[in-house]
C-alpha positions as a printed NumPy array, in Angstrom:
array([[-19.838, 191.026, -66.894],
       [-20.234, 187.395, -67.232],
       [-16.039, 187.265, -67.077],
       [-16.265, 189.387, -63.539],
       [-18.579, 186.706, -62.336],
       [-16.644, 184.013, -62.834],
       [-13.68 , 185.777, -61.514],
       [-15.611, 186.192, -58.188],
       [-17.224, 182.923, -58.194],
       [-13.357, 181.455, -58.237],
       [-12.23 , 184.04 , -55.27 ],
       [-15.341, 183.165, -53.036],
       [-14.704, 179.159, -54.028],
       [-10.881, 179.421, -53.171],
       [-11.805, 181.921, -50.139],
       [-13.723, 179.304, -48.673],
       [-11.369, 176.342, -49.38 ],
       [ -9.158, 177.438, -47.305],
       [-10.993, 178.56 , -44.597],
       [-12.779, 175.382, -44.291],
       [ -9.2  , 173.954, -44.242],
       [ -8.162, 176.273, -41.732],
       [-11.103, 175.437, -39.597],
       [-10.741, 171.588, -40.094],
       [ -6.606, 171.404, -39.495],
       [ -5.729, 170.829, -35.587],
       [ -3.724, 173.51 , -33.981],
       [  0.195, 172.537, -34.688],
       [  2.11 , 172.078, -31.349],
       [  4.071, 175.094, -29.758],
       [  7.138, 174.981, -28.23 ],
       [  9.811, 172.038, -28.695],
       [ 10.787, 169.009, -27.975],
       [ 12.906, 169.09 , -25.543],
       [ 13.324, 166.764, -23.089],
       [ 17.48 , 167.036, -21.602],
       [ 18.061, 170.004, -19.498],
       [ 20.814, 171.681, -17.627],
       [ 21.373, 174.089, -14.471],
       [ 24.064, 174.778, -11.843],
       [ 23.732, 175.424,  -8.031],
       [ 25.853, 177.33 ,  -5.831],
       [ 26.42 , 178.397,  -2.083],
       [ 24.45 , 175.479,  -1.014],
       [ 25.086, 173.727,   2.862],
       [ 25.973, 177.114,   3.681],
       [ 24.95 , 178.375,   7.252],
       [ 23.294, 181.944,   6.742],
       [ 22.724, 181.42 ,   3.242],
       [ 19.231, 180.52 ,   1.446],
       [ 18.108, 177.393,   0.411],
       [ 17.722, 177.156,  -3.338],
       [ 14.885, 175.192,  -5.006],
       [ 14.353, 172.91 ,  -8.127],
       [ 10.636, 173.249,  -9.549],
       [  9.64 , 171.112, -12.623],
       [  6.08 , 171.095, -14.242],
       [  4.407, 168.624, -16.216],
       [  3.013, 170.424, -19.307],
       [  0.551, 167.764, -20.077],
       [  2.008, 167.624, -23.765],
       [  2.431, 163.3  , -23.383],
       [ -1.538, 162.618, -21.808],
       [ -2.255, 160.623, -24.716],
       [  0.706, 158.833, -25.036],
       [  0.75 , 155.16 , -23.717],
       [  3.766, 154.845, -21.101],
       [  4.044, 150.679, -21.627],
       [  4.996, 150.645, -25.097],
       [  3.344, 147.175, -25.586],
       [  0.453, 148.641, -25.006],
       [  0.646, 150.366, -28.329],
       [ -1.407, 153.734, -28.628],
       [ -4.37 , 153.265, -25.883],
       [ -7.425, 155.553, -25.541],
       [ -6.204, 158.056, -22.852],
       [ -9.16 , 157.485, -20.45 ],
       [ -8.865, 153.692, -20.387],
       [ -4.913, 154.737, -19.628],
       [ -4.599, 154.972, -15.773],
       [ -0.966, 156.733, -15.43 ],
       [ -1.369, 158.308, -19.204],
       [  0.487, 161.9  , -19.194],
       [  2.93 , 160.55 , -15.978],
       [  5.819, 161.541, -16.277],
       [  9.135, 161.029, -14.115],
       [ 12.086, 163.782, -13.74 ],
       [ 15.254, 161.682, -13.679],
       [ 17.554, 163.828, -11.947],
       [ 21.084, 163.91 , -11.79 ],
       [ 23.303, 165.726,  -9.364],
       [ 27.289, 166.381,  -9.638],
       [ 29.76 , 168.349,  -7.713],
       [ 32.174, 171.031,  -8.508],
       [ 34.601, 168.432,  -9.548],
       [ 32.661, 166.679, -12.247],
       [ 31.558, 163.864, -10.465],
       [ 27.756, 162.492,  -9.933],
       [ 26.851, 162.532,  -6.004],
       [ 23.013, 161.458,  -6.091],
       [ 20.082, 161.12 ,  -8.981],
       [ 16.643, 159.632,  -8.636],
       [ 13.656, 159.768, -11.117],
       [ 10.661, 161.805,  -9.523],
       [  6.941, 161.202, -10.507],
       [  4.979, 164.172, -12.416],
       [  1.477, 163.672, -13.066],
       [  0.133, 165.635, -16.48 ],
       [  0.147, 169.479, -15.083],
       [  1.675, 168.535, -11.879],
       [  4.658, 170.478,  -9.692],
       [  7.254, 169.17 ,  -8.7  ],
       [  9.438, 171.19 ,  -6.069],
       [ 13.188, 169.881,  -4.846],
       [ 14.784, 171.278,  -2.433],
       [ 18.756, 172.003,  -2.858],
       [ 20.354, 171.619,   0.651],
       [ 17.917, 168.85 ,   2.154],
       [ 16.873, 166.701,  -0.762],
       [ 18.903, 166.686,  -3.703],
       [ 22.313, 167.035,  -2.385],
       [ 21.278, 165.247,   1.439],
       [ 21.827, 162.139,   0.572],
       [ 24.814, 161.514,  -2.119],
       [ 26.537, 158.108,  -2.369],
       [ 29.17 , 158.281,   0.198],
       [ 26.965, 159.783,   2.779],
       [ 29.85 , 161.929,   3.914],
       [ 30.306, 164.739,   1.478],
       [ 28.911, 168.219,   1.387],
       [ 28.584, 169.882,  -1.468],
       [ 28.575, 173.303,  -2.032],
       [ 28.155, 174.139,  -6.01 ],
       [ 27.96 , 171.652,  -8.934],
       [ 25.49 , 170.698, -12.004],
       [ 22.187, 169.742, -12.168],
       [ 20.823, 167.454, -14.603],
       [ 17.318, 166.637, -16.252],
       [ 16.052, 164.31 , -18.472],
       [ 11.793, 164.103, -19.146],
       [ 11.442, 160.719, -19.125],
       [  8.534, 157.707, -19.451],
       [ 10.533, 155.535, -16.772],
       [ 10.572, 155.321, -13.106],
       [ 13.993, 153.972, -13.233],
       [ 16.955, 156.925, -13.169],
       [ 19.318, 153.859, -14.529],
       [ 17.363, 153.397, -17.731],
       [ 15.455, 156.603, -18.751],
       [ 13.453, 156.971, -21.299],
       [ 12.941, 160.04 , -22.848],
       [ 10.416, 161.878, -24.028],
       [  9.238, 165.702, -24.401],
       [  6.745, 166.58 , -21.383],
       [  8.484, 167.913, -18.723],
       [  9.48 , 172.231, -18.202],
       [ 12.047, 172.993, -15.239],
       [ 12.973, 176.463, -13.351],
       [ 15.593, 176.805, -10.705],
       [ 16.63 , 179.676,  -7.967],
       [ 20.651, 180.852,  -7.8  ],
       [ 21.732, 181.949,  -4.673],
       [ 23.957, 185.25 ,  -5.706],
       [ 26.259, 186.293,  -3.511],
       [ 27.487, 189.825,  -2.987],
       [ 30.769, 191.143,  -1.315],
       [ 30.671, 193.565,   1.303],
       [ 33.836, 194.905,   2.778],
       [ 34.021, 196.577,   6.428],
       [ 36.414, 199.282,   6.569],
       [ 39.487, 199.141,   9.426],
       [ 38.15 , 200.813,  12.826],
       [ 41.7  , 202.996,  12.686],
       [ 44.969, 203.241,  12.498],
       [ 47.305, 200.507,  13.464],
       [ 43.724, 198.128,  12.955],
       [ 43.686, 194.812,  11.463],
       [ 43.074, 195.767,   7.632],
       [ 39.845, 195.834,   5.89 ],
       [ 37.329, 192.371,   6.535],
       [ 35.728, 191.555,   3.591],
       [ 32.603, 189.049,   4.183],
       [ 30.049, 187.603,   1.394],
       [ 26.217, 188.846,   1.592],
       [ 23.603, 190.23 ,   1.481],
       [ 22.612, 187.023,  -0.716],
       [ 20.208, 187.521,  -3.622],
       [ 18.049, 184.815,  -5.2  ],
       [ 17.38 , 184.928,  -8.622],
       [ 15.373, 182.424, -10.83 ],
       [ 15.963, 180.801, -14.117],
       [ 14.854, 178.487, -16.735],
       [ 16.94 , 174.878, -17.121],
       [ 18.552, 175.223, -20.262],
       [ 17.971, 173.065, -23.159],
       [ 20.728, 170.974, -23.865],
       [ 21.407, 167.796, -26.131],
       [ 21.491, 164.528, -24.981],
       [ 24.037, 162.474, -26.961],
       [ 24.174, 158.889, -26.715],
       [ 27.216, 159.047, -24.94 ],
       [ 25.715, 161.651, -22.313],
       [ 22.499, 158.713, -21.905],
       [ 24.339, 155.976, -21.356],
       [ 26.96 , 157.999, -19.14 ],
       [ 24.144, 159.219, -16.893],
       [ 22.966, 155.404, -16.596],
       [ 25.848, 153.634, -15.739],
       [ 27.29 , 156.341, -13.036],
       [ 23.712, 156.527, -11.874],
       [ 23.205, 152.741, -10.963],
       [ 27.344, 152.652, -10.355],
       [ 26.42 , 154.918,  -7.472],
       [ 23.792, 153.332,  -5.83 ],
       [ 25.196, 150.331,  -5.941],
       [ 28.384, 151.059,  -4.077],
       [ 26.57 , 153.085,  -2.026],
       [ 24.616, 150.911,  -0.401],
       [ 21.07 , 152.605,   0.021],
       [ 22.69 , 156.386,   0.168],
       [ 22.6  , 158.159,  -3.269],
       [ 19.057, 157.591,  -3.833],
       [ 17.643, 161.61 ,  -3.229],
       [ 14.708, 162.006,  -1.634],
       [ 11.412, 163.26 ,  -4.246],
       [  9.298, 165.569,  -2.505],
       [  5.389, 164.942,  -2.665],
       [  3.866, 166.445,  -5.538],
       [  2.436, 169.652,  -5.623],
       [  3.634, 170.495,  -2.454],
       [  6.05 , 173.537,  -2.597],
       [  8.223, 175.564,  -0.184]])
């Protein structure tokens, strides 16, 4: 008997170890750490054809984490922009090239909604171009500068892809033109950004054409952030 009681007395000791533990130990973080992301657009500056839209949250993940580094680590409330965060953005064309970026501010669980045809691709460095399909590019990042970004894990991005369809109009009769085939109905369908990595190559790439751009462009290049929170 005196054997069974210890034998319970060490269960009930360890059984409550590790609950205390369990109850004293933070909740780990979920997700990742993402902060480089990836998308495509297509059919855009099309007439009949939707407009397609860039939405990026703030997940609140980097509110207590100073955003001047010589501040060291701050108390959040005595932090006035802790948890901002800025979307650099970077936008290229169907031939590889960049045509516009910026760096968009995202307060901690803010929305941030860009629109396709009349922000990000509106104003691209030669101011003449139109551009139909290309890459999008995202990096979370601590600066307000899309030159120099610096990032950091914070930011979660969705985008809509204009699908098209083919629909093909049979000849009225004999001796008519032969079948038209025309694009549509159009379908919008939304994804995720995928994660990607962000080499060092890839950062100081997206740099360098970034401020290459605006400089040579003269004030165009620069696209235009929509006011936070506000969608369409």
């Amino acid at each position: 008997m005196k054997r069974l009681g210890y034998l319970l007395f060490a269960v009930l000791a360890i059984t409550l170890m590790l609950g205390g533990n369990a109850l004293a130990t933070p909740p780990v973080n979920q997700g990742d750490n993402s902060y480089y992301f990836v998308t495509y657009y297509s059919n855009a500056n099309t007439a009949g054809v939707p407009d397609a839209t860039l939405r990026i949250v703030n997940d609140g993940g980097a509110v207590c984490i100073a955003t001047d580094s010589a501040k060291g680590n701050v108390n959040c409330a005595e932090d006035d922009v802790a948890g901002t965060l800025w979307a650099a953005i970077y936008v290229f064309d169907d031939s590889q090239e960049m045509r516009s970026c910026c760096a968009c501010v995202i307060t901690s669980d803010g929305l941030l909604s860009e629109s396709v045809n009349k922000e990000l691709t509106s104003n691209e460095f030669t101011g003449r171009g139109e551009m139909t399909r290309g890459v999008i590019k995202v990096i979370s990042s601590a600066s307000s500068d899309p030159t120099a970004p610096l990032p950091i894990p914070g930011l979660r991005a969705w985008f809509t892809h204009i699908q098209a369809t083919t629909s093909t109009f049979p000849a009225p009769g004999p001796g008519a033109p032969v079948n038209v085939v025309e694009k549509g109905p159009w379908f919008v369908t939304e994804t995720a950004l995928a994660d990607s990595n962000l080499s060092q190559t890839e950062y100081l790439n997206l740099g360098a054409l970034c401020s290459y751009g605006l400089t040579i462009g003269s004030g165009y290049g620069y696209c235009p952030c929509t006011i936070e929170d506000y969608d369409f």
